[in-house]
PDB file of N, CA, C, O and CB in Angstrom:
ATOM      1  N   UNK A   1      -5.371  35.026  14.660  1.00  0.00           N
ATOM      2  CA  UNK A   1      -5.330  33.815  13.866  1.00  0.00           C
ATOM      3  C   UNK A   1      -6.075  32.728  14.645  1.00  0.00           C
ATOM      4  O   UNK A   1      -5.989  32.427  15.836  1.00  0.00           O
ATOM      5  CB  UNK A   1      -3.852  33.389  13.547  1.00  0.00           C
ATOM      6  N   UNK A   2      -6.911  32.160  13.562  1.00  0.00           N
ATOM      7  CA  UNK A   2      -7.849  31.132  14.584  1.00  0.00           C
ATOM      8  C   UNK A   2      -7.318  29.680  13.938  1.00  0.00           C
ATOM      9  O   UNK A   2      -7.056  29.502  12.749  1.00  0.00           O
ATOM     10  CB  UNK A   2      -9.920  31.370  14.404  1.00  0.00           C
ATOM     11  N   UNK A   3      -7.230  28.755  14.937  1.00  0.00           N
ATOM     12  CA  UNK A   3      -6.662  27.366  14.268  1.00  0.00           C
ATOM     13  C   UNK A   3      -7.943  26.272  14.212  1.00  0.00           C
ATOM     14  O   UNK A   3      -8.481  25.901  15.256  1.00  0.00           O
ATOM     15  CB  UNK A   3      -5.265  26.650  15.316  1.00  0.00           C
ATOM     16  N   UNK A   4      -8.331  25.845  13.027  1.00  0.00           N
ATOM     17  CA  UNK A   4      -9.779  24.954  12.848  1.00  0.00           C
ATOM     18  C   UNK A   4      -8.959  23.880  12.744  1.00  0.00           C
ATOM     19  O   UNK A   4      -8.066  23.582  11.951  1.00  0.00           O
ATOM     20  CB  UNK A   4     -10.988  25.202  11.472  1.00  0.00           C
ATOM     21  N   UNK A   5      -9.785  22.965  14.406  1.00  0.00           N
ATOM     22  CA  UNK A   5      -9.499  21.518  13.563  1.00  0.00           C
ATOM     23  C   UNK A   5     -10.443  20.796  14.457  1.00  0.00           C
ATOM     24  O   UNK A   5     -10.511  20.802  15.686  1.00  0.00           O
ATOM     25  CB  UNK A   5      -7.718  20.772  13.518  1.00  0.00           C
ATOM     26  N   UNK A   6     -11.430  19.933  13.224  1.00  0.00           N
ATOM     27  CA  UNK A   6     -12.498  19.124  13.158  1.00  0.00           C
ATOM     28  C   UNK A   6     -12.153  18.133  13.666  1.00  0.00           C
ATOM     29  O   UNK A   6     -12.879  17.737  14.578  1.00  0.00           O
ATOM     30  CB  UNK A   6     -13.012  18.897  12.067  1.00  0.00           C
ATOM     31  N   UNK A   7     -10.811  17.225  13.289  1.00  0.00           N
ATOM     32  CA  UNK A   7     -10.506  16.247  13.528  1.00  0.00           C
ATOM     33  C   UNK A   7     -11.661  15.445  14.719  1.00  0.00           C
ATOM     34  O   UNK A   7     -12.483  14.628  14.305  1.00  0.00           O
ATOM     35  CB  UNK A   7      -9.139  16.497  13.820  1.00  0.00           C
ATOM     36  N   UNK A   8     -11.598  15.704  15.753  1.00  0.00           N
ATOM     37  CA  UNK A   8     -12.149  15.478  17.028  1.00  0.00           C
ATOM     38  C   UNK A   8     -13.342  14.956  16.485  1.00  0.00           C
ATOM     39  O   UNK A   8     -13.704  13.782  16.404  1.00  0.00           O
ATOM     40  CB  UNK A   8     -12.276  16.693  18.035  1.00  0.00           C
ATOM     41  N   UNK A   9     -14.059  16.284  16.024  1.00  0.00           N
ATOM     42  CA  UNK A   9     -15.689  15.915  15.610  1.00  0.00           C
ATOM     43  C   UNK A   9     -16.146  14.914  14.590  1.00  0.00           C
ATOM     44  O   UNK A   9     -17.098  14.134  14.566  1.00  0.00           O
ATOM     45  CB  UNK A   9     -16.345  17.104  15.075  1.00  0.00           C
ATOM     46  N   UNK A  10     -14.814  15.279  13.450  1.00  0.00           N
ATOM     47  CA  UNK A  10     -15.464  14.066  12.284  1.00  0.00           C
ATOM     48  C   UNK A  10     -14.972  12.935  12.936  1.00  0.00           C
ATOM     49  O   UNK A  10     -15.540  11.991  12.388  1.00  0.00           O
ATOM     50  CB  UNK A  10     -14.871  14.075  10.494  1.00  0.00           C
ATOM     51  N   UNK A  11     -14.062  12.413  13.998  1.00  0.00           N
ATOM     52  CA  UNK A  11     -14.139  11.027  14.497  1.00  0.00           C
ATOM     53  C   UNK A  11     -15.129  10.277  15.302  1.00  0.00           C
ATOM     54  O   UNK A  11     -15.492   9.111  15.146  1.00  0.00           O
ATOM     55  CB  UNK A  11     -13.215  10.897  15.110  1.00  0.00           C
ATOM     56  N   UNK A  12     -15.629  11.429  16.487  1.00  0.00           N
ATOM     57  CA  UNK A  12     -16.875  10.756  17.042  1.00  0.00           C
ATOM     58  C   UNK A  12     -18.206  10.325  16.070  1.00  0.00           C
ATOM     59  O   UNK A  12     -18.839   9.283  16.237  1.00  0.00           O
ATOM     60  CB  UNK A  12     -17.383  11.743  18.093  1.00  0.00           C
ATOM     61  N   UNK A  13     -18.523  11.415  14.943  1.00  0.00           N
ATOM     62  CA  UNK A  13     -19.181  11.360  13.721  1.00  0.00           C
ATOM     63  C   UNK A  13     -19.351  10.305  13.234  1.00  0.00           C
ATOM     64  O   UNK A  13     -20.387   9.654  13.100  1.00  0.00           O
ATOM     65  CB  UNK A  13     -18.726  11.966  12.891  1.00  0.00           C
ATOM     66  N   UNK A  14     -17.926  10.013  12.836  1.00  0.00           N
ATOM     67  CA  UNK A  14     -17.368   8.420  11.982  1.00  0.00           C
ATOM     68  C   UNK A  14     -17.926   7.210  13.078  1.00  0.00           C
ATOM     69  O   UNK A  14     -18.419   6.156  12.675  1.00  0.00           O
ATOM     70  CB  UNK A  14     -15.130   8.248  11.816  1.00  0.00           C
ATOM     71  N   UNK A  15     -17.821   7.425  13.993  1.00  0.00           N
ATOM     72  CA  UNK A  15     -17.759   6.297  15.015  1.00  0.00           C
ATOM     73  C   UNK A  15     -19.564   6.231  15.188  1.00  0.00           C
ATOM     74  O   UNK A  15     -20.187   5.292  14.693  1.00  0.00           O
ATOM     75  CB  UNK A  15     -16.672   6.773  16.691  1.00  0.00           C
ATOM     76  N   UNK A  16     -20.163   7.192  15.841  1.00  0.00           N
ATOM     77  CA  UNK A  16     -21.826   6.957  15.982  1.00  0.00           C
ATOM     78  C   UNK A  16     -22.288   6.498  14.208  1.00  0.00           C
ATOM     79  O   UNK A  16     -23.424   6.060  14.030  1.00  0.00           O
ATOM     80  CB  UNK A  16     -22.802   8.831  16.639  1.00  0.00           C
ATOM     81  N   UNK A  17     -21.602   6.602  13.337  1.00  0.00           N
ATOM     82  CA  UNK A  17     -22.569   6.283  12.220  1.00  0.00           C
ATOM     83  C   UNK A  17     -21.841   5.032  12.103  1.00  0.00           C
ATOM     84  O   UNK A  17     -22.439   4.390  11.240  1.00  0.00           O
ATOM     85  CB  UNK A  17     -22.720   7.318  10.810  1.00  0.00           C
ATOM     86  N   UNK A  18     -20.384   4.041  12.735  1.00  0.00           N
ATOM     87  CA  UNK A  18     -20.480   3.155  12.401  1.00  0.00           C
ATOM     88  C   UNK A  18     -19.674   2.402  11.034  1.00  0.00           C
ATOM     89  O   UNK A  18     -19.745   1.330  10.434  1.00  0.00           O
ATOM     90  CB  UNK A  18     -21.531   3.292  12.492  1.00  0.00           C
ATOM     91  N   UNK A  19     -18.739   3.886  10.940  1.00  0.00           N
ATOM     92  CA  UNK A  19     -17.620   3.859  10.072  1.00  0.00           C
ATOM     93  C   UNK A  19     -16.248   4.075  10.845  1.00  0.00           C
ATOM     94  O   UNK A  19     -15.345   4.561  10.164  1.00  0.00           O
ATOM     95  CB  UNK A  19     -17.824   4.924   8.999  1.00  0.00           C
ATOM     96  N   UNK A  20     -15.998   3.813  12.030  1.00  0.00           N
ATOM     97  CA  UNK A  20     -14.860   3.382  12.321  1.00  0.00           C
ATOM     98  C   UNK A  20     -14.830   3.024  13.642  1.00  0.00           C
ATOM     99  O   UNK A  20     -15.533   3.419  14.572  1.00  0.00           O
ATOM    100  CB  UNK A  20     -13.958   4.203  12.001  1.00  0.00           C
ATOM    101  N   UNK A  21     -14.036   2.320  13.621  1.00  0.00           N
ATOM    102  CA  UNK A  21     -14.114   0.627  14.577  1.00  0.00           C
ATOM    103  C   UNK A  21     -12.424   1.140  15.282  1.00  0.00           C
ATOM    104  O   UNK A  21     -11.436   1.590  14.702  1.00  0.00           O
ATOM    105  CB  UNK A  21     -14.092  -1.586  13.095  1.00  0.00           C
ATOM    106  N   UNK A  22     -12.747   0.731  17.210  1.00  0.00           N
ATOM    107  CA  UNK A  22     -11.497   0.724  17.783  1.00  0.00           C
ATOM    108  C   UNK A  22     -10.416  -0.919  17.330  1.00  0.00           C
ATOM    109  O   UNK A  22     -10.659  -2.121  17.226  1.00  0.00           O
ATOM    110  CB  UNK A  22     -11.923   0.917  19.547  1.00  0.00           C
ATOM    111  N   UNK A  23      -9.415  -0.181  17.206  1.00  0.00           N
ATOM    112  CA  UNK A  23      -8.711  -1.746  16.927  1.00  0.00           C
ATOM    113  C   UNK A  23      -7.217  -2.218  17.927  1.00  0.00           C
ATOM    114  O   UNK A  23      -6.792  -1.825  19.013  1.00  0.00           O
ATOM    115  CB  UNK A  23      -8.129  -1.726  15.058  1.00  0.00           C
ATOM    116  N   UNK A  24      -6.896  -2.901  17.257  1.00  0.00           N
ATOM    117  CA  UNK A  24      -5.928  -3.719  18.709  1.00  0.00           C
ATOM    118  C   UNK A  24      -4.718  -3.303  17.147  1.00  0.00           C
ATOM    119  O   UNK A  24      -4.615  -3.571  15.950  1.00  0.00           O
ATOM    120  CB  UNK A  24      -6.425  -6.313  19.567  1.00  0.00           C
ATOM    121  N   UNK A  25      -3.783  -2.220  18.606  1.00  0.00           N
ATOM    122  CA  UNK A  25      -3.004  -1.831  17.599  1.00  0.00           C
ATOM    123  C   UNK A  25      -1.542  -2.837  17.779  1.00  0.00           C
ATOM    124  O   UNK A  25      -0.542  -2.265  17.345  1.00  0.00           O
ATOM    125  CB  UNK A  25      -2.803  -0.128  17.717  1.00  0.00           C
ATOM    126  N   UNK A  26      -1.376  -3.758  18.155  1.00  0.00           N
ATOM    127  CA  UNK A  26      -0.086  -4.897  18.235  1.00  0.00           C
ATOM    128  C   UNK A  26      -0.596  -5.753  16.992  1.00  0.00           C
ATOM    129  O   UNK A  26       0.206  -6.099  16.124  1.00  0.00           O
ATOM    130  CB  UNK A  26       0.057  -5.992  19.933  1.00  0.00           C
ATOM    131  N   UNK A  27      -2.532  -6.235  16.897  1.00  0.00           N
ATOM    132  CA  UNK A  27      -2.663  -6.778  15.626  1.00  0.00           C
ATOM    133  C   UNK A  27      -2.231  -6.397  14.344  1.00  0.00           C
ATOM    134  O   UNK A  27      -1.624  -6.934  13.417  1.00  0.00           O
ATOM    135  CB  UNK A  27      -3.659  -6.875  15.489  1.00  0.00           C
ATOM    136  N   UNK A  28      -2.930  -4.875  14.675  1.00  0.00           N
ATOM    137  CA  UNK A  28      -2.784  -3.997  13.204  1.00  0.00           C
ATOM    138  C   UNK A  28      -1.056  -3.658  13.030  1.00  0.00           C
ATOM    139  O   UNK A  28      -0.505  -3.739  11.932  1.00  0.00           O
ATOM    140  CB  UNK A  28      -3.837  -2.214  13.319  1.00  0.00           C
ATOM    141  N   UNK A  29      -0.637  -3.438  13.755  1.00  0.00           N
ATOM    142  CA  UNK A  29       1.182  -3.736  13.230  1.00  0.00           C
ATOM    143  C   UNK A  29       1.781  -4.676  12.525  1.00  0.00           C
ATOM    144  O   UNK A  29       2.598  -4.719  11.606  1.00  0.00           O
ATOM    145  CB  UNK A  29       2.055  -3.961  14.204  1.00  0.00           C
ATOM    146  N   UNK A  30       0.783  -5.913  13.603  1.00  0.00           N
ATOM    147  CA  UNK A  30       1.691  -7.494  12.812  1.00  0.00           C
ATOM    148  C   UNK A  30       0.677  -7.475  11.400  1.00  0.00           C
ATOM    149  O   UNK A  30       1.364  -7.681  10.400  1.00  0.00           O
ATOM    150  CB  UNK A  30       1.445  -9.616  14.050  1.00  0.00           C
ATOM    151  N   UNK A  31      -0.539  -7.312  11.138  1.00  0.00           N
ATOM    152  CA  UNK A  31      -1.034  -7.109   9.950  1.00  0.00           C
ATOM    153  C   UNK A  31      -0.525  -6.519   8.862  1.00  0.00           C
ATOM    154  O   UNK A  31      -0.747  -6.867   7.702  1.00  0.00           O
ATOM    155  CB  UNK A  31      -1.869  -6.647  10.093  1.00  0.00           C
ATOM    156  N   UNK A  32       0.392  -5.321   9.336  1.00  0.00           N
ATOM    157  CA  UNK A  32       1.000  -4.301   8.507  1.00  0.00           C
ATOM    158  C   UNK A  32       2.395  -4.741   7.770  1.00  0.00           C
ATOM    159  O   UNK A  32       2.802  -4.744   6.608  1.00  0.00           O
ATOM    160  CB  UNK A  32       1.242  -3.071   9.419  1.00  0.00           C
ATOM    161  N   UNK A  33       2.774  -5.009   8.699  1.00  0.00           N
ATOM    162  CA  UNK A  33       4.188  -6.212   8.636  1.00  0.00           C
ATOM    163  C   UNK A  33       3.603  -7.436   7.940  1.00  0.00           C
ATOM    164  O   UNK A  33       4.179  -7.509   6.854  1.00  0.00           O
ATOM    165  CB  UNK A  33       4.864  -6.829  10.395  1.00  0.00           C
ATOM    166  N   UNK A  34       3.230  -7.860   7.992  1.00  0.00           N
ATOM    167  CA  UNK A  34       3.079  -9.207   6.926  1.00  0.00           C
ATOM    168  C   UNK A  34       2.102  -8.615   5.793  1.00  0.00           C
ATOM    169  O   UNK A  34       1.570  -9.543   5.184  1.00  0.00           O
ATOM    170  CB  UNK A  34       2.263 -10.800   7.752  1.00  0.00           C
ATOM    171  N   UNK A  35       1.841  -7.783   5.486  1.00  0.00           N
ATOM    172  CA  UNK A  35       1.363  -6.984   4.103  1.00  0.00           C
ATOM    173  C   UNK A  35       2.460  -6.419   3.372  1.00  0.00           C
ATOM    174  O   UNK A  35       2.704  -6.707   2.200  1.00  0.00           O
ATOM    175  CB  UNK A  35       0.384  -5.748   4.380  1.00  0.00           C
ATOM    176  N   UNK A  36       3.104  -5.633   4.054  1.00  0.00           N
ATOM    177  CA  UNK A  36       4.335  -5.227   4.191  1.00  0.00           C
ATOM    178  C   UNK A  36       5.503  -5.775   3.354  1.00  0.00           C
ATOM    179  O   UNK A  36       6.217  -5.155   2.567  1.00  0.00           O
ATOM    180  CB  UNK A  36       4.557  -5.395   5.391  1.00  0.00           C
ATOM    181  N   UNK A  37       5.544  -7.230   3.740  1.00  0.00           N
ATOM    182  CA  UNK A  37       6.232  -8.152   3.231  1.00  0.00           C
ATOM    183  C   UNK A  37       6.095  -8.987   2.097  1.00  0.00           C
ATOM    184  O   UNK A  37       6.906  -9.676   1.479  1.00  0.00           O
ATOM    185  CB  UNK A  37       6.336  -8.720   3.963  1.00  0.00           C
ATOM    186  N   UNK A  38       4.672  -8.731   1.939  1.00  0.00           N
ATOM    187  CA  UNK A  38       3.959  -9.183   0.947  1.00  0.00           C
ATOM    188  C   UNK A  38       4.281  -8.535  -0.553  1.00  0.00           C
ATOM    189  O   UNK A  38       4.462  -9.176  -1.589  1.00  0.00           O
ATOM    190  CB  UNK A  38       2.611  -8.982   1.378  1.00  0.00           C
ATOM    191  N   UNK A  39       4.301  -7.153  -0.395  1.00  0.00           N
ATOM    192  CA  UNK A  39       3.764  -6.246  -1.133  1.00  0.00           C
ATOM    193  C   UNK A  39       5.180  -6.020  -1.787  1.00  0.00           C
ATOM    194  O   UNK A  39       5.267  -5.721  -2.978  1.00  0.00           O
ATOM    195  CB  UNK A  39       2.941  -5.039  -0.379  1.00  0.00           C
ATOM    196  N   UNK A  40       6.809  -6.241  -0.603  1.00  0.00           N
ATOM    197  CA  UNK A  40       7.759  -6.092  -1.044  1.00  0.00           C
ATOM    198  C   UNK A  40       7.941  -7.642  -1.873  1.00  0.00           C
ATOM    199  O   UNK A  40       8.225  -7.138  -2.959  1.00  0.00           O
ATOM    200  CB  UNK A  40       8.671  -5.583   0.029  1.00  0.00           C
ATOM    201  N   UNK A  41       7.970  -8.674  -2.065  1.00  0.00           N
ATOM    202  CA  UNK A  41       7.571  -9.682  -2.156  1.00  0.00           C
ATOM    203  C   UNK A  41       7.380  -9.175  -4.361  1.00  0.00           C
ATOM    204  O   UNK A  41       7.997  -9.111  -5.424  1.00  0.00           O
ATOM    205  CB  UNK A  41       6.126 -10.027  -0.785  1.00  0.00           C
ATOM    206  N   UNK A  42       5.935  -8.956  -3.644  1.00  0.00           N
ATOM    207  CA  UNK A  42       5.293  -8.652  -5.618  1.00  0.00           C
ATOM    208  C   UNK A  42       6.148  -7.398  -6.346  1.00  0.00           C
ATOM    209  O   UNK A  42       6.287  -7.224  -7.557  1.00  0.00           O
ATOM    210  CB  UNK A  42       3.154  -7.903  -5.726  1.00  0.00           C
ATOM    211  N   UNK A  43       6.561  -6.757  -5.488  1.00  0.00           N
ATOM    212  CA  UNK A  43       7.795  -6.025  -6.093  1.00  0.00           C
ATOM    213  C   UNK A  43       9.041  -6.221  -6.754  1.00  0.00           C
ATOM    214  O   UNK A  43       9.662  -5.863  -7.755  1.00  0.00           O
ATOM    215  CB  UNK A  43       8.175  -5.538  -5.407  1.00  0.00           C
ATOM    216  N   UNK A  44       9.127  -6.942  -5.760  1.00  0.00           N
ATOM    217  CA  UNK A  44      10.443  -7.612  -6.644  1.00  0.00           C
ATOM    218  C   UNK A  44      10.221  -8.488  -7.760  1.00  0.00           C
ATOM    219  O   UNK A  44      11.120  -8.500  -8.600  1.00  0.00           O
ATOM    220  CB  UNK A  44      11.327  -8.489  -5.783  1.00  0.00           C
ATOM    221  N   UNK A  45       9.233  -9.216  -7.954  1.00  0.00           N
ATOM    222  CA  UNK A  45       9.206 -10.415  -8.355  1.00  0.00           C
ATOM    223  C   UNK A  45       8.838  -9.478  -9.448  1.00  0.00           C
ATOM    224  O   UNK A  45       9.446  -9.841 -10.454  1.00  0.00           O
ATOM    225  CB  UNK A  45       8.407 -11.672  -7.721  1.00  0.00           C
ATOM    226  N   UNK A  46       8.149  -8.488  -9.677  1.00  0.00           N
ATOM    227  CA  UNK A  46       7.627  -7.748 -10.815  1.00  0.00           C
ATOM    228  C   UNK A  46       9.017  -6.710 -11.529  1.00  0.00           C
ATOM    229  O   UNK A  46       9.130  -6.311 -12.688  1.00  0.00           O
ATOM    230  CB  UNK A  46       6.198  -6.749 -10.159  1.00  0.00           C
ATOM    231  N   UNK A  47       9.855  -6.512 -10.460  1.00  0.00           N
ATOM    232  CA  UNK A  47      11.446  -6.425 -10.873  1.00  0.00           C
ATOM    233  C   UNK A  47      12.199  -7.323 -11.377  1.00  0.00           C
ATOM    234  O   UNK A  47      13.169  -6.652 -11.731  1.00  0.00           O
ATOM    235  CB  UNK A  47      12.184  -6.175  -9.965  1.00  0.00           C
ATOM    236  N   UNK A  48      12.372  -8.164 -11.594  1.00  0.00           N
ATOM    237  CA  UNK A  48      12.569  -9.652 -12.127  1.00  0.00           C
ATOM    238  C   UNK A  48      12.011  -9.933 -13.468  1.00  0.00           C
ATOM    239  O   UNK A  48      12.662 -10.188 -14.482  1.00  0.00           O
ATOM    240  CB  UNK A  48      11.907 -10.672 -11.188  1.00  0.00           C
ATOM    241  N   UNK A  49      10.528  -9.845 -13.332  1.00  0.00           N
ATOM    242  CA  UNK A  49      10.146 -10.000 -14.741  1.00  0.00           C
ATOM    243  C   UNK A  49      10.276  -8.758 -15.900  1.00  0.00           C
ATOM    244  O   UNK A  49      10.168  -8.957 -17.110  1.00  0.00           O
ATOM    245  CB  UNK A  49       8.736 -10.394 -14.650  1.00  0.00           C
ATOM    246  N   UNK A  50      10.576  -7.205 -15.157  1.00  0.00           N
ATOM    247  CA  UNK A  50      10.550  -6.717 -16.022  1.00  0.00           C
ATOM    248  C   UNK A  50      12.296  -6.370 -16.994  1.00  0.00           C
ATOM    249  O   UNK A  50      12.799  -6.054 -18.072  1.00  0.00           O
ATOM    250  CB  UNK A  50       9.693  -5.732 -15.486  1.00  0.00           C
ATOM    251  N   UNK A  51      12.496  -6.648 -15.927  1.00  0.00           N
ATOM    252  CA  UNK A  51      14.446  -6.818 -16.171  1.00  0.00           C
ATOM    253  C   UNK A  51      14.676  -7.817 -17.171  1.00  0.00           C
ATOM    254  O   UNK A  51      15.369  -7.507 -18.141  1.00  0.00           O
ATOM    255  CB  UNK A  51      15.471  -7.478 -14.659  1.00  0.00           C
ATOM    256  N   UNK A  52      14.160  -9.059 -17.072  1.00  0.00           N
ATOM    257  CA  UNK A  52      14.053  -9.952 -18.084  1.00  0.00           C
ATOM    258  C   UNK A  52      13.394  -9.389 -18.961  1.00  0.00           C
ATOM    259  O   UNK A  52      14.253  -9.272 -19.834  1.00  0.00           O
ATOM    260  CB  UNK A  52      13.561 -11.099 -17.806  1.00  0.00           C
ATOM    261  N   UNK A  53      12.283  -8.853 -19.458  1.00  0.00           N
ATOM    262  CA  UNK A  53      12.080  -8.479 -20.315  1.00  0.00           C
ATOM    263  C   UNK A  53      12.402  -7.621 -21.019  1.00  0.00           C
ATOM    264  O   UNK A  53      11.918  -7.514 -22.145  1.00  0.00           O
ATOM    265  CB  UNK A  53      11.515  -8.485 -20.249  1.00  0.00           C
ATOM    266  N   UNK A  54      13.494  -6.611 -20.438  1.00  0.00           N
ATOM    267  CA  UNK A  54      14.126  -5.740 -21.185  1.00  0.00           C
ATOM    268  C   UNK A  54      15.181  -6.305 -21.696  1.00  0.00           C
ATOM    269  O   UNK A  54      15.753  -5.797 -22.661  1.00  0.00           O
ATOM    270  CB  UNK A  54      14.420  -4.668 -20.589  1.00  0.00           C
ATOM    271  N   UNK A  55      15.731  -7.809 -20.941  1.00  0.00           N
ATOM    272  CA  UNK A  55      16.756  -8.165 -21.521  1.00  0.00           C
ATOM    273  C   UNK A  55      16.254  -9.203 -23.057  1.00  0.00           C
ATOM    274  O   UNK A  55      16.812  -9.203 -24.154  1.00  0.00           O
ATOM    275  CB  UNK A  55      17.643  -8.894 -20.296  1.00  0.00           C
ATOM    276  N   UNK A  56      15.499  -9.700 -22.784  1.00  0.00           N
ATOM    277  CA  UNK A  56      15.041 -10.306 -23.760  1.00  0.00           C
ATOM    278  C   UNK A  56      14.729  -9.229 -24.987  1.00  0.00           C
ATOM    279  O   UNK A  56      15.135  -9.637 -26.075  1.00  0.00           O
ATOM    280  CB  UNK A  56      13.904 -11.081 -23.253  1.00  0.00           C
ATOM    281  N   UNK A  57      14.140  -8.047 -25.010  1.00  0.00           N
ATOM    282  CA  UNK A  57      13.795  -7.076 -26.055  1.00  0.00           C
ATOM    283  C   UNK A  57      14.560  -6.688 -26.517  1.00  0.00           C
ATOM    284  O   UNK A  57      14.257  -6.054 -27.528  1.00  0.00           O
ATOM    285  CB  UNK A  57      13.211  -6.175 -25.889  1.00  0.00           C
ATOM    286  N   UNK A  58      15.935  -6.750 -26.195  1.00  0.00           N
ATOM    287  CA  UNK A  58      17.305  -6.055 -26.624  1.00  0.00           C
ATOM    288  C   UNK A  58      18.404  -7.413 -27.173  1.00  0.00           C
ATOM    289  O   UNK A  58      19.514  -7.495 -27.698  1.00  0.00           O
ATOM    290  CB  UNK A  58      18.050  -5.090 -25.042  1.00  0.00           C
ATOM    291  N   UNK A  59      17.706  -8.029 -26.859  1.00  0.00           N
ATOM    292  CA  UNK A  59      18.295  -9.173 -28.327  1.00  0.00           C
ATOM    293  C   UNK A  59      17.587  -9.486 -29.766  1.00  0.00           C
ATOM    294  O   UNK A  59      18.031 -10.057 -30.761  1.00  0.00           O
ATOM    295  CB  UNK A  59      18.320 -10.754 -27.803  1.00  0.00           C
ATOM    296  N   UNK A  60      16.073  -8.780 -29.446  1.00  0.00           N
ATOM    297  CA  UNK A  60      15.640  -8.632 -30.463  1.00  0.00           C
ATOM    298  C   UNK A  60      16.046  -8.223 -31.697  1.00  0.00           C
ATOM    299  O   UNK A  60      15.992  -6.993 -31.711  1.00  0.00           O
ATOM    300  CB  UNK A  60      15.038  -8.217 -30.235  1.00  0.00           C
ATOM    301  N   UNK A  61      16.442  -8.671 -32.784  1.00  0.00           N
ATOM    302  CA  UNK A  61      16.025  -7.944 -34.014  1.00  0.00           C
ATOM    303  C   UNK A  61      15.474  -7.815 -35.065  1.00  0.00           C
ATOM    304  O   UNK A  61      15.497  -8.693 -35.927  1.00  0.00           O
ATOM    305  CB  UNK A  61      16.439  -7.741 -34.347  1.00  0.00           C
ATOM    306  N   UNK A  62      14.833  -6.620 -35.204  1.00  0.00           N
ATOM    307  CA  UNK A  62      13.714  -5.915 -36.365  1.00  0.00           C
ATOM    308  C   UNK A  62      14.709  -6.052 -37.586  1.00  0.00           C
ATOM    309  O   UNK A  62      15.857  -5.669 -37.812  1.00  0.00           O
ATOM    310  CB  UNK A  62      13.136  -3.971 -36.045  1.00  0.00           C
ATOM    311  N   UNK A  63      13.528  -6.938 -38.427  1.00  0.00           N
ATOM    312  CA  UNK A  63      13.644  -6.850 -39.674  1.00  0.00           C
ATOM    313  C   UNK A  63      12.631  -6.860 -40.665  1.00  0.00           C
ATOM    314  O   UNK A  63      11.776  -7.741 -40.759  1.00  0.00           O
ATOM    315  CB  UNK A  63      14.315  -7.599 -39.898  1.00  0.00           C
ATOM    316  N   UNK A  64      12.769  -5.547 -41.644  1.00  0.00           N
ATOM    317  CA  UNK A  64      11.803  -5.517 -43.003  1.00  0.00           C
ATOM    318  C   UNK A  64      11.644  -5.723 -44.319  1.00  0.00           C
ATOM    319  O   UNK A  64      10.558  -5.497 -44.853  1.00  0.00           O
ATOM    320  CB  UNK A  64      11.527  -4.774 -43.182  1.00  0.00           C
TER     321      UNK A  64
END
């Protein structure tokens, strides 16, 4: 059984052509974390509106 893994190669690859960049990984955490927070943030708030709107649709009534 032979185990293939490129990994290694397609990163130096990525890197001489200039598609991936070393980064400062304490930034990219606190970046992650305040996206993070963000993202939970539009979640909810999109939980909120849709809750209301189910409550509002269910007082509705259809008439013909």
């Amino acid at each position: 059984m032979t185990i293939i893994n490129d990994a290694e190669e397609i990163k130096a690859r990525l890197k001489t052509e200039g598609k991936a960049i070393d980064i400062d990984p304490k930034q990219q955490i606190n970046d992650i974390l305040i996206m993070n927070g963000q993202m939970e943030a539009v979640r909810r708030e999109y939980q909120v509106k849709d809750r209301n709107s189910q409550m509002k649709a269910s007082n509705v009534i259809l008439t013909s």
